[in-house]
Structures are given as C-alpha cells and as structure tokens.
Steps between C-alpha positions, in 0.01 A plus 500: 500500500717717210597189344202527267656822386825433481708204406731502792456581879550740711482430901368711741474436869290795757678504823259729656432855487710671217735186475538330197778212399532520089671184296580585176545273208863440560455395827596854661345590817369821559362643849276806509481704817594163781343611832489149666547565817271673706284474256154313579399399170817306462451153415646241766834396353559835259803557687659219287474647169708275312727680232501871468697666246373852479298675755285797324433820804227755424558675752674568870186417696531233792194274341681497193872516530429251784778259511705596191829500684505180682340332201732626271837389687319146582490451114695734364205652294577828315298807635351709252364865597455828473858713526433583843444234635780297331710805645374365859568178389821573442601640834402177649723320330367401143732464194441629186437197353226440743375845522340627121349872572263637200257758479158535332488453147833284516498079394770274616519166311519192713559185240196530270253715731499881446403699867400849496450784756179625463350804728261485785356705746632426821729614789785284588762501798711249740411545855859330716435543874326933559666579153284557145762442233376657169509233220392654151145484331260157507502366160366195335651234248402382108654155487472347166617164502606308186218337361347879470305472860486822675436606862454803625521501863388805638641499813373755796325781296189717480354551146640700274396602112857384347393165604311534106861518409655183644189304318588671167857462537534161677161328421498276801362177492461529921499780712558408828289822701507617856090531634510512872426903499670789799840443382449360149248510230136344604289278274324821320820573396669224427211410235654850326799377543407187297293734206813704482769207449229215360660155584364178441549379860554718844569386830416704818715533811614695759169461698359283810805572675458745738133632616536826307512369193168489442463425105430138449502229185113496523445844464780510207354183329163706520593773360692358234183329355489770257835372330451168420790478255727510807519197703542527899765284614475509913802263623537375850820521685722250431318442141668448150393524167618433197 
C-alpha cells in the first residue's frame, strides 16, 4: 500500500484494539501497546509473534500494557516507556539494558528509526491484585523509520490543540487514531485530530471492543468524506500491510 510512495517497505501488522507489530527496514521489530491476551479482537495465533525486539508502552493501562512482561522475557524484547513505568519495570526485575525510560519530547535511536515521546491526554496506572500503582502520564510515539516514513501512533488520548504541533513538527505520513469515544477520542474528534496533524493515511483503532465504545469505522469513514486527501486505512486483526 506505501510502496507507491516510498521505495522501500515498511510492515505493519493490527493485532487488535490499540496493538500494532511495526518492521522496519532493517528488519527490526517493533510492538506497540501488546494486549494479546484477554483481548477479543486478538487474532487466533497472535500469541506467536515471531521476533520482537523492542516493545513501545503508551501507557500503564491493562488493554495496553497487556502482556509486556511475559512477552518481553519470552523474546527478550527491550521495553520502551514512560519513566514510571520503566521504574515499575524495574522492580520486577528488568535490566537496564532491557528497560529504556524517556519522557515527552525525548527520541531514542534504535538502528536507523528515530522514536519520540509525544503528549496525550490520558490517565494511566497498573492495577496488581486491590492496588492502583501510579505510572506517569499516557503519551504517544513519532516513529520515523529510515526511508523518511513516519507514524504517529496516538495511543489512548482525547483531542487536544498541540496535536497541530506534532503535524507541523513531525509531518506524519500515518496517524494511527483512537475513535471508539467514553474513554478516548470519538469519530468527531478524531477527524480534528486528522485536520490538525494532516497525514496522508490514518488508521482507526481502539474501538469494537467492548460495548461502550460506541464510535465506529462507518461513522469515521463518514465523516471523513470531507478530507479526501487523507486515505482511511481500516485493518482487520491479524492484517499486514506494507
């Protein structure tokens, strides 16, 4: 699909959700937010992920920080977060070289692809047993790959006027956008969202999963009729693209 823009590939796989499994040029595999299990938009068979190098955590939430731990000693990925939560990560055992803690407005450099902390508006905490463990502010990630491809994935956020700033800044190519509405943006909003940071190319997620998310693709894909310069990607679980 971005191969007519761009002379190499970049690989994308939705595991359902807010989960996304990013290949970069080099061959480097990058999760986004892994909630597998549990999860009901999991594909059958996402539990075998294949290689995971670097696992990307927007926040502490259980739908998004999902199975970050047992993934990441299975392969031996390295966890990338905010400080807090690489702080909790550390108390369960994590090394520093498997544990990289950043804050908003920081980029770590993993082999050609630049990732960067962006804000969002969200709340974010670890629940373990009748405890609420506090784990920093939600944030999103700019990931600009090699071949100049940029993502901006959201992550869990509502809308919020700075978004103008990550288009100006960053210039995505895709924005991958939250539209289920009561704990995240809805479709109205997520069409600002898209006017503020102009891609080429969104996808939506984080909706269908539970009843009370009640925004949908339709209604998005409806109201996004009045940008026609921005194409609607809508991936299935278990999809890839290119």
């Amino acid at each position: 699909m971005f191969a007519k823009i761009f002379d190499k590939e970049v690989s994308i796989t939705f595991l359902g959700h807010a989960g996304f499994k990013l290949v970069s040029l080099e061959g480097i595999n990058f999760l986004i937010d892994p909630w597998i299990k549990d999860n009901p938009q999991a594909p059958v068979g996402s539990e075998n992920l294949g290689p995971v190098d670097y696992i990307l955590i927007s926040h502490g939430h259980a739908d998004h920080f999902g199975d970050t731990v047992e993934i990441a000693n299975k392969t031996g990925a390295t966890v990338i977060s905010i400080h807090e939560i690489s702080q909790y990560l550390a108390l369960k055992g994590f090394s520093e070289e498997k544990n990289v803690g950043m804050n908003k407005g920081g980029t770590v450099i993993i082999g050609e692809t630049r990732i960067t902390m962006v804000h969002a508006i969200h709340s974010s905490s670890i629940t373990e047993g009748d405890q609420i463990i506090y784990t920093g502010e939600a944030a999103g990630f700019v990931i600009r790959f090699k071949n100049g491809f940029t993502v901006y994935y959201a992550g869990d956020t509502g809308l919020f006027g700075d978004m103008k700033l990550i288009g100006n800044i960053y210039k995505p190519d895709l924005a991958i956008l939250p539209i289920g509405d009561h704990y995240v943006m809805g479709p109205e909003d997520a069409v600002l969202a898209c006017e503020f940071v102009k891609p080429q190319y969104v996808i939506p997620m984080h909706f269908g999963t539970f009843p009370v998310f009640t925004g949908t693709p339709e209604k998005f894909k409806d109201l996004m009729k009045k940008m026609p310069e921005v194409k609607i990607v809508i991936m299935n679980p278990g999809e890839t693209i290119q």
